[in-house]
C-alpha positions as CSV (number, residue, x, y, z in Angstrom):
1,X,95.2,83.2,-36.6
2,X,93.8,79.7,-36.0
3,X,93.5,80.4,-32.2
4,X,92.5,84.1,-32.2
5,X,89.1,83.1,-34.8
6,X,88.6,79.9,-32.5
7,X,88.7,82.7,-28.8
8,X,86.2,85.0,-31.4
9,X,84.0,82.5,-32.0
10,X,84.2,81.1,-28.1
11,X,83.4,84.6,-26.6
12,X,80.5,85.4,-29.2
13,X,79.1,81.9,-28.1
14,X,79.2,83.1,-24.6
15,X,77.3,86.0,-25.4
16,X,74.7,85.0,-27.0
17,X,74.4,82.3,-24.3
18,X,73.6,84.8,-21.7
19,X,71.0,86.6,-23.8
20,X,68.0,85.7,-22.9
21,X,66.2,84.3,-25.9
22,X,63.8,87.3,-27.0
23,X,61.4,84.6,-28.6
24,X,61.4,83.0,-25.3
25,X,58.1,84.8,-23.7
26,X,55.6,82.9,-21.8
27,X,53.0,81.1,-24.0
28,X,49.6,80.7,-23.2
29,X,47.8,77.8,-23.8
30,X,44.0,77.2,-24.0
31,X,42.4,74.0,-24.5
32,X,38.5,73.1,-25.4
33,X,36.7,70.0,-25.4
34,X,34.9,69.6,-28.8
35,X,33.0,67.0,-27.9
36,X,31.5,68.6,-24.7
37,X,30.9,71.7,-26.9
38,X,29.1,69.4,-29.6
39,X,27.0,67.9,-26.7
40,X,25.9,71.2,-24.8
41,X,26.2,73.8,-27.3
42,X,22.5,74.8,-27.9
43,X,23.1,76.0,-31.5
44,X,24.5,72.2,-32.0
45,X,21.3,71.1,-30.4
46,X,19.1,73.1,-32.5
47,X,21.3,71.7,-35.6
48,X,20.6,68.3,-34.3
49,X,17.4,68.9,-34.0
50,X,16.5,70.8,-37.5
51,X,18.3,67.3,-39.1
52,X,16.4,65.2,-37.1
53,X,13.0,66.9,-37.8
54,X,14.0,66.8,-42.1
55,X,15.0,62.8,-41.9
56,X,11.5,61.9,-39.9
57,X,10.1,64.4,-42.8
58,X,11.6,61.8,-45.0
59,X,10.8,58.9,-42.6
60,X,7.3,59.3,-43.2
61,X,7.1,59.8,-47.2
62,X,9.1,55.9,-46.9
63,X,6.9,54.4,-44.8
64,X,4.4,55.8,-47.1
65,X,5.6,54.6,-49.5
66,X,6.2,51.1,-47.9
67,X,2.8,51.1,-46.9
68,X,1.7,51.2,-51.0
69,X,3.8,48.7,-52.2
70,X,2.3,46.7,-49.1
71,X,-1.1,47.3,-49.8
72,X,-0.2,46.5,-53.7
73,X,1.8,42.6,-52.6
74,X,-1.5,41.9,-50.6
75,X,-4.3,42.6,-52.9
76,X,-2.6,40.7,-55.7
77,X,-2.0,37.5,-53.0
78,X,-5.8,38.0,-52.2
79,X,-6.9,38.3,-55.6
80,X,-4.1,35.7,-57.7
81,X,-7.2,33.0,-57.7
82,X,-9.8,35.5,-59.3
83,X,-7.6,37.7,-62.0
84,X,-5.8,36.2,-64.9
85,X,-2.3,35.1,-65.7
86,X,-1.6,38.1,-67.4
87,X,-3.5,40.1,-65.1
88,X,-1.1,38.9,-62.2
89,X,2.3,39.0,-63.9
90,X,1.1,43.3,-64.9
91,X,0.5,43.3,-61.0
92,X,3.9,42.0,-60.2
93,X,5.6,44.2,-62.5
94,X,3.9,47.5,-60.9
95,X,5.0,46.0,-57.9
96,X,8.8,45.3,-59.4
97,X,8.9,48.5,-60.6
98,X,7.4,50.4,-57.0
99,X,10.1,48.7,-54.8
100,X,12.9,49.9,-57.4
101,X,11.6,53.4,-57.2
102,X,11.3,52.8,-53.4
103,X,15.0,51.7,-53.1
104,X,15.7,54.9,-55.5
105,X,14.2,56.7,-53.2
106,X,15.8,55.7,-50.0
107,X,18.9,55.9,-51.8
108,X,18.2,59.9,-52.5
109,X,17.1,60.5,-49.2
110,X,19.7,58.9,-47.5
111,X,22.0,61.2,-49.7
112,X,20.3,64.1,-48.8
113,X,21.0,63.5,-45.2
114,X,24.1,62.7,-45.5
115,X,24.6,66.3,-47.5
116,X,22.5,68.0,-44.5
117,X,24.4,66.4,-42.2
118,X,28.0,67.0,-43.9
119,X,26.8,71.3,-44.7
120,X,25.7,71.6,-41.3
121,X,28.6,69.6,-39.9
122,X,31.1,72.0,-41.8
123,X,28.8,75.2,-40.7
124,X,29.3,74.5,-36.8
125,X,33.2,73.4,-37.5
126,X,33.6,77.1,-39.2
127,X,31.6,78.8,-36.6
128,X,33.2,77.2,-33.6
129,X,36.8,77.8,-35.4
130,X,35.7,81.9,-35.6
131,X,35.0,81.7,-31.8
132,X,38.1,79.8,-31.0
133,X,39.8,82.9,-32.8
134,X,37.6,85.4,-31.1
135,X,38.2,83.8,-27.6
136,X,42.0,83.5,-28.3
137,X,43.0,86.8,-29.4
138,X,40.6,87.9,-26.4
139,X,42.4,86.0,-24.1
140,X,46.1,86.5,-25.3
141,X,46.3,82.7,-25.8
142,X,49.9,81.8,-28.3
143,X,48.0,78.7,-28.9
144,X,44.6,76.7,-28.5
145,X,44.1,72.6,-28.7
146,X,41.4,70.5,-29.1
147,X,41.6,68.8,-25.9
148,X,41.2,65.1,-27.4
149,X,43.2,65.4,-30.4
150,X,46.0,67.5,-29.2
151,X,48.4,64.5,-29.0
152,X,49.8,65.9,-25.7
153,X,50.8,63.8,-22.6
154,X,50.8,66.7,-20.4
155,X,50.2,70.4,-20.1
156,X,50.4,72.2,-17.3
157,X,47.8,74.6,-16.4
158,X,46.4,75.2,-19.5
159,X,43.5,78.0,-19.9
160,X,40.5,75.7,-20.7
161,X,37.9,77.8,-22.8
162,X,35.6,75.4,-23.7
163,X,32.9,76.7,-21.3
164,X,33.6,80.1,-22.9
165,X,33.6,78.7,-26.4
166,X,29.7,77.1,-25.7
167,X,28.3,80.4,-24.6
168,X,30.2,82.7,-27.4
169,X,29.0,80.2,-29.8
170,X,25.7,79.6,-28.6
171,X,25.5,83.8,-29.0
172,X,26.5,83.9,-32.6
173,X,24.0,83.7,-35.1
C-alpha cells in the first residue's frame, strides 16, 4: 500500500510538472521617473509656481513688518537723550511686544506654507497615482515602479511611461 500511494503521489508530481503554470503569463512592466515628472510636468510647474507667488505674498507683509519695528529701534536710539525714562522703557516695550508678534507671525506663515506645500504636494501625488492607473490599464502593464524607489537591480526592457505620464498629467485638470 506503502509503495502504490508513494508511485500515486510520484506520477501526480510529474503531471503537474509538465503543466505549464497557468499563472505564468508574461508580465509587463512599466517604470516612470518621479522626479523627472516633478521637474517637467507643467501642472508641477504651475504648482510650484502658485506656492512661490503666496510665500513672496507673505515675504513682503514680513519685511513689512521688519521694516516697522526697524523704524521703531531707530527713532527711540535717536530720540533716548530727549524723551524720558519712562518715556523710553514704553518705547522698548512696544518694541518687545512688535518683535513677539513678528516672530508669531513668521511662525504662522511658515505653517501656512508648510500646509500649502504638504495639500498641494498630496494633490499632484493623487493625480499622478490616477494617471499611473490610467496609463497602466491602457497599456496592459501587470505592474508599474517608481524608477528610483523600486529597489530593483535589474529589469529588463521595462515599458518606461514617464514621458506618457508628464503629458496625461499635464492634460488633466
Amino acid at each position: 500500500m506503502g509503495k502504490i500511494s508513494f508511485l500515486f503521489a510520484l506520477v501526480i508530481l510529474f503531471v503537474f510538472s509538465t503543466v505549464p503554470d497557468i499563472n505564468a503569463q508574461t508580465q509587463k512592466i512599466g517604470v516612470f521617473d518621479m522626479q523627472r515628472v516633478m521637474r517637467e510636468s507643467r501642472k508641477i510647474q504651475s504648482y510650484r509656481a502658485s506656492l512661490e507667488q503666496e510665500m513672496n505674498a507673505k515675504r513682503i507683509l514680513l519685511k513689512q513688518k521688519q521694516d516697522g519695528v526697524n523704524a521703531l529701534e531707530e527713532k527711540l536710539k535717536k530720540d533716548r537723550d530727549r524723551i524720558s525714562q519712562e518715556e523710553a522703557i514704553r518705547q522698548q516695550e512696544r518694541i518687545a511686544n512688535e518683535l513677539k508678534e513678528l516672530k508669531r507671525l513668521r511662525e504662522d506663515i511658515d505653517l501656512e506654507i508648510s500646509k500649502i506645500d504638504r495639500e498641494l504636494t498630496l494633490k499632484a501625488f493623487k493625480e499622478i497615482n490616477d494617471v499611473v492607473r490610467s496609463i497602466a490599464e491602457r497599456e496592459g502593464l501587470s505592474i508599474v515602479f517608481e524608477r528610483s524607489l523600486a529597489g530593483v537591480a535589474y529589469l529588463a526592457e521595462p515599458l518606461d511611461i514617464t514621458e506618457k505620464m508628464i503629458k496625461a498629467y499635464d492634460g488633466t485638470k
